[in-house]
N, C-alpha and C positions, 0 to 999 in steps of 0.2 A: 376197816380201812387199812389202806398200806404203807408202810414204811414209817408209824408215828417215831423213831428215832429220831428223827428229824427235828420233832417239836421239842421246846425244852424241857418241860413235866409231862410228860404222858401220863402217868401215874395219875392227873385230877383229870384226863379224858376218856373218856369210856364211848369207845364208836359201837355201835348197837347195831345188830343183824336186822338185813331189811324182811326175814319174817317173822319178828315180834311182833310188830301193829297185823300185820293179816292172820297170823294167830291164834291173837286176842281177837281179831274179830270175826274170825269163821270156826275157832273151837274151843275157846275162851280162856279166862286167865292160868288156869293150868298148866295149859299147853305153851302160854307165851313166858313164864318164871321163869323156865329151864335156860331163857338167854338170857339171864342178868348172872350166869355163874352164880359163886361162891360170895358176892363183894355187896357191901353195901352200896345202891347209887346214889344215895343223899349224902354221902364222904367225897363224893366225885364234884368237880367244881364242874364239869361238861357231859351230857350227854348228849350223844350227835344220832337224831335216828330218821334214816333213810325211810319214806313212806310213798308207794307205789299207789295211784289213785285207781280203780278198778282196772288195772294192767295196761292202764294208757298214760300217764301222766307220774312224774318224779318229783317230789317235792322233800324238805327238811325241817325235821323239826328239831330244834333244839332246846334241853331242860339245864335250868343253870340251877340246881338246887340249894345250894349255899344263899343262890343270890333272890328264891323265890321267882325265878323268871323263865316264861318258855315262849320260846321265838317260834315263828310258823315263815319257812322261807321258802318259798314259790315263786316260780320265776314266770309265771300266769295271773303272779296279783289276787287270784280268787279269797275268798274269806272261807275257810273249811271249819266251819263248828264241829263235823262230825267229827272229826279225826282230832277234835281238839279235845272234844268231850272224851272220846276214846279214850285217849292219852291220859287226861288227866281222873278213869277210872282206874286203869292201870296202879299211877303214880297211888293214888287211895289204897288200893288191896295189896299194893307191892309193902304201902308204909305201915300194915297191919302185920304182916309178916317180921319185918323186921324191928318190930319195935318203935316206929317213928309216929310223931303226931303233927299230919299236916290237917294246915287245913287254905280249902279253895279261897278266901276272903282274903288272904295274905298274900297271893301269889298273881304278880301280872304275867298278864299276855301281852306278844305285842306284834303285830299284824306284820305280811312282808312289804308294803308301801311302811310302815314304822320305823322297821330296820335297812328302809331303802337296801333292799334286794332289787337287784339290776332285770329289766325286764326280759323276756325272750320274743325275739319277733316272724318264730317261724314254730311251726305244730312238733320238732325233731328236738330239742337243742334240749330239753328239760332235764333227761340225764346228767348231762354236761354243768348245766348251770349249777344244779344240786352236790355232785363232787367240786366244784367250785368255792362251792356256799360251806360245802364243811371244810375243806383245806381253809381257805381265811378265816374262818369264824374261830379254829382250832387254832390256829396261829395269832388269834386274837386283832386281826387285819380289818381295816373298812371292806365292804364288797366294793371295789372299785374296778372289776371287770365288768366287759358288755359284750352285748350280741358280735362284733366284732372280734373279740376274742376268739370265741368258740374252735374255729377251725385250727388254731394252736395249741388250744387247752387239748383238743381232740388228740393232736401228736403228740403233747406233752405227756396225758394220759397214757396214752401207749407206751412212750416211750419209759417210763416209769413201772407199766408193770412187766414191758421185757427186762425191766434192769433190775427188777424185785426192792427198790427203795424210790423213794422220795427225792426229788431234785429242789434246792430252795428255791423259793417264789420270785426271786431276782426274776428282772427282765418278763413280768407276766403280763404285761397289757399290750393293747395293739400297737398304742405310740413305739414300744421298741421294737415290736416288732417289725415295723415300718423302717427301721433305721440298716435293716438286714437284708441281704439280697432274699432269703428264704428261709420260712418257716423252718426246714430242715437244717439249714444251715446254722439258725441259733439253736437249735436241741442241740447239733452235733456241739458246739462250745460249750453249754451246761454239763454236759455228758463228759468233756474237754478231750473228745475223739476230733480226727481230720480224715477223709478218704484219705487216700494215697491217689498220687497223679501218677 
């Protein structure tokens, strides 16, 4: 993910490459270690890991390992056992490796109607929702965006990685955006650029 400067400890969030989980499940855990580095991830209070559902669908899973907790956030509602089981083999053979002893009976799940993840209402927006879900979740934010947003978050995205950082979440929901003649017109104030007339 880009620009964590932004957040205030980065250091307890550890954003996870989206081909760990496909990886581990098309060449197994070998193959998927090489992305956890150097670091322990049961020291990390977050990690944020992007999961591609057979190359149509985006979805987030989050491990709060301090806290025993792993969020499943899908902006489709669905219930994914698999990709939960997956996950929590991983989490098993990662904590063999380095010394740690979990175990499944102490750790909740908790469903994305749980964590009221905002739904999506068109078959495109799933990418969108899931960069969403990890910026507030990382920032420790309610999901309080919605399918309304999207076409904001879409510029906002952009406009974020031509600028190579992070803009604060100020002004992210539609209500402000409402308040604004144009979408473009409040990125250009975040950005705190003006055309020239």
């Amino acid at each position: 993910l880009l620009g964590f400067e932004i957040l205030q400890d980065t250091t307890s969030i550890f954003p996870v490459t989206t081909f760990l989980l496909t990886q581990l499940t098309y060449k197994g855990y070998l193959a998927s270690e090489r992305y956890m580095q150097q670091e322990n991830i049961f020291m990390k209070d977050m990690l944020l890991i992007p999961w591609n559902s057979c190359n149509n669908h985006w979805a987030l899973l989050v491990v709060k390992p301090k806290e025993k907790h792993i969020l499943y956030l899908d902006s489709m509602h669905p219930v994914d056992d698999k990709v939960e089981n997956l996950l929590w083999y991983f989490l098993c053979t990662y904590a063999k490796t380095v010394k740690t002893d979990i175990r499944q009976d102490e750790w909740k799940r908790y469903s994305s109607s749980m964590c009221r993840m905002p739904r999506q209402l068109n078959g495109w927006d799933c990418g969108v929702f899931t960069c969403m879900a990890a910026r507030y979740t990382a920032e420790k934010r309610q999901l309080t965006f919605s399918q309304e947003d999207m076409i904001y978050a879409r510029q906002r995205i952009r406009t974020e990685l031509l600028m190579g950082r992070l803009l604060p979440l100020d002004m992210m929901t539609s209500t402000e955006i409402q308040k604004r003649k144009s979408n473009e017109e409040l990125i250009m104030d975040m950005v705190g650029c003006r055309p020239r007339n």
